[in-house]
N, C-alpha and C positions, 0 to 999 in steps of 0.2 A: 421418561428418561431423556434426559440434557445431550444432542446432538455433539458432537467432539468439539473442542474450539478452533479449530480448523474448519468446520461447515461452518460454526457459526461469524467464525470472522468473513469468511465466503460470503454467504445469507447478505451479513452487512453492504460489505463492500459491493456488491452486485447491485442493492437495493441505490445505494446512493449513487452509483455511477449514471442509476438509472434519470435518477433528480440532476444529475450535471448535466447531460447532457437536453431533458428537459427543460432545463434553464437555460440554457442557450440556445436552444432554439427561441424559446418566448424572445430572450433579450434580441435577436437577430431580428424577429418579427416584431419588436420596438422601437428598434433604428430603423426600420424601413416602413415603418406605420401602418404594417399591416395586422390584420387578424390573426391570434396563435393559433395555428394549427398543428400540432405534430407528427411529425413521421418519424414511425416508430423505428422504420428499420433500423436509423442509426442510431437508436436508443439500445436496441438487439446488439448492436454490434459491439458497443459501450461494456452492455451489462455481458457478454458472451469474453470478453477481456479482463474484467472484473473476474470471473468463474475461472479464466485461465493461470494468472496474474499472482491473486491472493494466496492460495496455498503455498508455494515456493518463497513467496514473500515471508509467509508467516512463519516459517520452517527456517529461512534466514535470520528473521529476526530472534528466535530461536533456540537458533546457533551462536548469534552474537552475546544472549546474554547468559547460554548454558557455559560460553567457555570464557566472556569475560565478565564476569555477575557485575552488576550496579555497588549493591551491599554483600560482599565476599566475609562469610565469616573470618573472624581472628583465628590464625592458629593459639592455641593455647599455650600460655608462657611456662617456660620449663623453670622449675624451685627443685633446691633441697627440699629431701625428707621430713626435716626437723621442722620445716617451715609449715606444715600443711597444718598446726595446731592456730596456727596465725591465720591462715586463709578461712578456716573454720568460723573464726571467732568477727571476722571482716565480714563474710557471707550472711553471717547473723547482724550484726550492723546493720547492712545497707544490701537487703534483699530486691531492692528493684538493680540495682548497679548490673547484675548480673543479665536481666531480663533488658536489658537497652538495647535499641536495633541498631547494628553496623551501621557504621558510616559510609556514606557514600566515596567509591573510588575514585580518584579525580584519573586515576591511569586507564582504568578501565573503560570511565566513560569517554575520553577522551581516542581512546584505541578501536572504541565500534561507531563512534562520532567519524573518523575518519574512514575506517572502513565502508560504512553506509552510506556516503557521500563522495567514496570512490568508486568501489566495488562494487557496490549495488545498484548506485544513479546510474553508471556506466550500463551494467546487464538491463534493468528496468527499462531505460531509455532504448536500448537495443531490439528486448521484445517488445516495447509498445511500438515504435516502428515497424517493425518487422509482420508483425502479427496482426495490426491496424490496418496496415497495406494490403498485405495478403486477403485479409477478408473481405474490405472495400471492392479488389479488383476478385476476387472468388465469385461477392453482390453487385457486379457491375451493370447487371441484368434487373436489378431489383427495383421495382415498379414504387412509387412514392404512396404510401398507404398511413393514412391519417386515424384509419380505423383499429382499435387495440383488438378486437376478435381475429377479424377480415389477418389484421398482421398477425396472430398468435398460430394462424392455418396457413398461410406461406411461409411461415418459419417452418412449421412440421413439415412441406413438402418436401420431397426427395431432392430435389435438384434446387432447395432455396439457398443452398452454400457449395459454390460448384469450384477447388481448389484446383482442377485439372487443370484450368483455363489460366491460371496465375502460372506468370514467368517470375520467378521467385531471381533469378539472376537482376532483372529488371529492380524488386522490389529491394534484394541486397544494397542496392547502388544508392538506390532513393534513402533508405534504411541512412547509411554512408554519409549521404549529403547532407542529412538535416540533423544527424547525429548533436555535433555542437551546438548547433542555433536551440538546439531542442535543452542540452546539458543548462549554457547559459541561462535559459529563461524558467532552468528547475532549480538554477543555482537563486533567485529570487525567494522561493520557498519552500524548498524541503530542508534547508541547511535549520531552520529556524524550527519547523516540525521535529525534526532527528534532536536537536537540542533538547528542546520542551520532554521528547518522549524520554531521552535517555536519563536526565535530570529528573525529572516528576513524575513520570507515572511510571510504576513500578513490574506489572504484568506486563506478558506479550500481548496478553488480549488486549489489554487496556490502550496499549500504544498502535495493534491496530487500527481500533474504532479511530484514535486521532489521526492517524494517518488516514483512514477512509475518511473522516470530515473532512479533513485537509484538500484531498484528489478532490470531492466536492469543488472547490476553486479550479484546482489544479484542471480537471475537466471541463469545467468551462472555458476554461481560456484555450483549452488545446481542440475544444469541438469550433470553439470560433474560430479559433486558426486552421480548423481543414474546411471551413466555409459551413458549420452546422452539420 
């Protein structure tokens, strides 16, 4: 039995975030000519944001297309009585006419286009802040482990994500400050992502997976921007 698509957009996106931030590390460890070695923790951190992230996303995007569809059927044109001997005789004619898929809404796409790149960049950007932070300074403690076992057993210990110790006011502020710089440098590529998905690809699933290829990029840039 096929996992909900919700776990499996999860699954996804968890997996790739894990290759983003992989790749940025190597690329760090190629501008500085060193050996790749990785440390996994921030890879954990990456993918533990992924697990957090995806559901609500996937639930929004969702929302967006259960209340503004892409392809919104026709209402059905209202006729006279008399007329339905003619519809009969046309249905017989040109039996594909009937089977043709809606056309695409230029209002609708246009109404979750702007939604998703208000409403949602805004929130999104918010909890990756907010929740990035938080768990960084939770792992402030956490020892550089290049090993994928050795890290898979300090992950399981008790105290490897310790939230007591985060001053969440602290991280609000931080969250605050980089809010824009962060909006601006998503306005470079999700505007063009949210396009492609709402125009072409037709499932929630489907424009998941693109938007997890997409954060692909998108993670790399923003893991080299907190220095790997």
């Amino acid at each position: 039995m096929a996992p909900p698509p919700t776990v499996q957009a999860t699954l996804q996106s968890s997996l790739l975030a894990a290759v983003s931030n992989i790749l940025a590390q190597a690329i760090t460890a190629y501008k500085k000519n060193e050996a790749v070695t990785i440390d996994w923790v921030p890879v954990f951190q990456f993918v533990l944001f992924a697990v957090v992230s995806t559901p609500p996303n996937f639930l929004w995007q969702d929302f967006l297309e259960s209340t503004f569809p892409a392809h919104p059927t026709p209402p059905p044109s209202k006729s006279s009585p008399g007329s339905s001997k003619e519809k009969d005789k046309d249905k017989d004619k040109s039996p594909s006419s009937s089977s043709s898929p809606p056309k695409l809404s230029l209002t609708n796409t246009i109404i979750k286009f702007v939604l998703d790149q208000t409403v949602g960049a805004a929130l999104n950007t918010l909890l990756f802040s907010t929740f990035t932070r938080s768990l960084r300074y939770a792992m402030l403690h956490a020892p550089r482990i290049t090993n994928l076992p050795a890290a898979a057993k300090y992950w399981s210990s008790p105290n490897a994500v310790d939230f007591r110790v985060v001053d969440f006011a602290v991280v609000w502020e931080e969250a605050k400050a980089e809010f824009w710089s962060l909006m601006i440098a998503a306005a470079k590529l999700w505007p063009a992502v949210s396009l492609i998905n709402f125009t072409l690809v037709k499932s929630v699933q489907g424009r998941n997976l693109v938007g997890a290829l997409a954060g692909v990029v998108w993670g790399v840039y923003v893991s080299l921007a907190m220095g790997g």
